[in-house]
N, C-alpha and C positions, 0 to 999 in steps of 0.2 A: 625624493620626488613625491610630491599630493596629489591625490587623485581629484580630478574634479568632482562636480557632483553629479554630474550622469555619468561617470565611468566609477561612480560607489551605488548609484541606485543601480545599475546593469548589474555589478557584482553582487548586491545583494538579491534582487529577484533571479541570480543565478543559481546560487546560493540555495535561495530558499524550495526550488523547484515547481512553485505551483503559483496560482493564482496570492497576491497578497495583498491586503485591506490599505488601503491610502491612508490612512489613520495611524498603522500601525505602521508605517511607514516613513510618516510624519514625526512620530515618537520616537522612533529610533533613529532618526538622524535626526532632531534637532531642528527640522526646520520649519520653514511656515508652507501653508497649505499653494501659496502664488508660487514660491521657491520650489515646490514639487509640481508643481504645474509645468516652467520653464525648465528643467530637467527632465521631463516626460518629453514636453517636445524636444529638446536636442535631443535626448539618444532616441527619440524615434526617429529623427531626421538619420541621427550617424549609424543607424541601422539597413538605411536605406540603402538596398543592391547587394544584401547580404544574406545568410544562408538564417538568419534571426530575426525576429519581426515583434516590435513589442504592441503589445494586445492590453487594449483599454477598456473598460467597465465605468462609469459612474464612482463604483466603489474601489476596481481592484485594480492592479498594473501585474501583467505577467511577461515572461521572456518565454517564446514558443520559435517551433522555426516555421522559416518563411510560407506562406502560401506558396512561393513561385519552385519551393524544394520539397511541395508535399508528394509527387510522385516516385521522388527517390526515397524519399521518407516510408511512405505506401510499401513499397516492396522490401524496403529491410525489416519494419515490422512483422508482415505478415511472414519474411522468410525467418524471424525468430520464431512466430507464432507453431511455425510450422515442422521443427524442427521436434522430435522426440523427448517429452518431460521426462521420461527416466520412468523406472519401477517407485524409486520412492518419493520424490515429484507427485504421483498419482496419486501413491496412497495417503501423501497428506493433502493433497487436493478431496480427493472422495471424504477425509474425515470432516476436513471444514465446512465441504456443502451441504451435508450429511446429516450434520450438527447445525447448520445455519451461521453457526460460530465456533470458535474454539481457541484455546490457549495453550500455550506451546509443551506447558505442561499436560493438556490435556493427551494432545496430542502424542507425544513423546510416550505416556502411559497406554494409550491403544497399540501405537504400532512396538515398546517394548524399546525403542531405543533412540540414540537423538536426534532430531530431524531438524537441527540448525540450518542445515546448508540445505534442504529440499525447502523449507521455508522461506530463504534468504533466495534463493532462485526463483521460487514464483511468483514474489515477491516483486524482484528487479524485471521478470516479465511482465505483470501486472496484473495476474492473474488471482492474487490476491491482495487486501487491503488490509491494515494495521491499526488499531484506536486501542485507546483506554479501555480495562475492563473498569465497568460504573460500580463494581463492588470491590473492587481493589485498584487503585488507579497505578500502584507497582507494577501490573502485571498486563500485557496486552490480549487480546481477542482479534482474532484473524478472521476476515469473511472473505467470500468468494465475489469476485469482482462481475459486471458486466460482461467481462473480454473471455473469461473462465468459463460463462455462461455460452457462449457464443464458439467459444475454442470445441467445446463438447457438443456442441448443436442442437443446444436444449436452449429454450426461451424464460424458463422457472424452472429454480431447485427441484418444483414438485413432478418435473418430468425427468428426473433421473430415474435409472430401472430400481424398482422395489424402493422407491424413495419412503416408504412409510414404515417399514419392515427395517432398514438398515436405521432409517433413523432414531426409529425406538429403542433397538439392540443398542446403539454408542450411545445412547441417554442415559442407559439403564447402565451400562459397563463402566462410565465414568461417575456417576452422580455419586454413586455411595459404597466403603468397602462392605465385603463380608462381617458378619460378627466376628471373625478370627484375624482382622487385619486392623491398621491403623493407618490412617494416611498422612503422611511426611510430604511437606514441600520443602527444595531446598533449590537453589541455584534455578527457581523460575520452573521446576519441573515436578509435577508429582507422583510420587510411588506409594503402594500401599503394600504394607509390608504386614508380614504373620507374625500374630502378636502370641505367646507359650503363656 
């Protein structure tokens, strides 16, 4: 069985989770810019009376849910929001805001052990966000989101308690080892190890 072509553009801005460029959209199915125009309106038409609603830009097409389901929407976020990040949760929260940014190795090196799944969790709550590091594109930089901002009830990083004191302390503990260490990255994480 074929999928049409708005039951592959829905699957694909399902897919993709966020807003996505018409252009790159165009290029990856093949088709002409009329042909995604007519496939924007059917599946906004067969979205219609549903818990999904697709949401148009100029540039972008995304898959969000409905207006008519954002109150039920409203109360499951906030009851995530609300629920207890955990001891290590925080403290890879506190390192990233701390820092402005951080990589997972960084991270893993302040708190001493591995914080996959405290990152992967704040992560899918939204509390932090993922990119490229610009000097190593291997490896990613984690920042503190809006919602992170707003969860702790602060409006700027720079109103965290002793935000200038902690921040200079993690600058100074990650930047550079001692003269008696070496630093090894390995599997995305760094350790500096004592060199004899």
């Amino acid at each position: 069985m074929s999928l049409s072509l708005p039951a592959i553009l829905e699957a694909l801005l399902f897919a993709s989770g966020e807003a996505t460029n018409k252009i790159q959209i165009i290029a990856l199915l093949e088709i002409s810019p009329e042909m995604l125009s007519l496939a924007t309106s059917e599946l906004r038409h067969a979205l219609l009376g549903r818990g999904l609603a697709l949401i148009e830009t100029d540039g972008e097409l995304e898959i969000r849910t409905s207006p008519d389901a954002s109150i039920v929407v409203k109360k499951l976020c906030e009851s995530e929001l609300s629920r207890d990040l955990g001891k290590a949760s925080l403290e890879v929260l506190a390192i990233i805001l701390y820092q402005r940014d951080a990589t997972r190795g960084e991270i893993d090196f302040i708190r001493g052990v591995n914080s996959g799944s405290a990152i992967r969790a704040l992560t899918l709550r939204g509390l932090i966000d993922r990119s490229d590091d610009a000097s190593d594109k291997r490896r990613a930089r984690y920042r503190g989101t809006l919602d992170a901002l707003g969860h702790l009830g602060v409006t700027r990083v720079e109103e965290l308690p002793r935000f200038i004191e902690f921040s200079k302390e993690l600058g100074e503990r990650v930047s550079t080892p001692t003269e008696n260490e070496t630093v090894v990255e390995r599997e995305g994480s760094t350790k500096f190890h004592e060199t004899t």
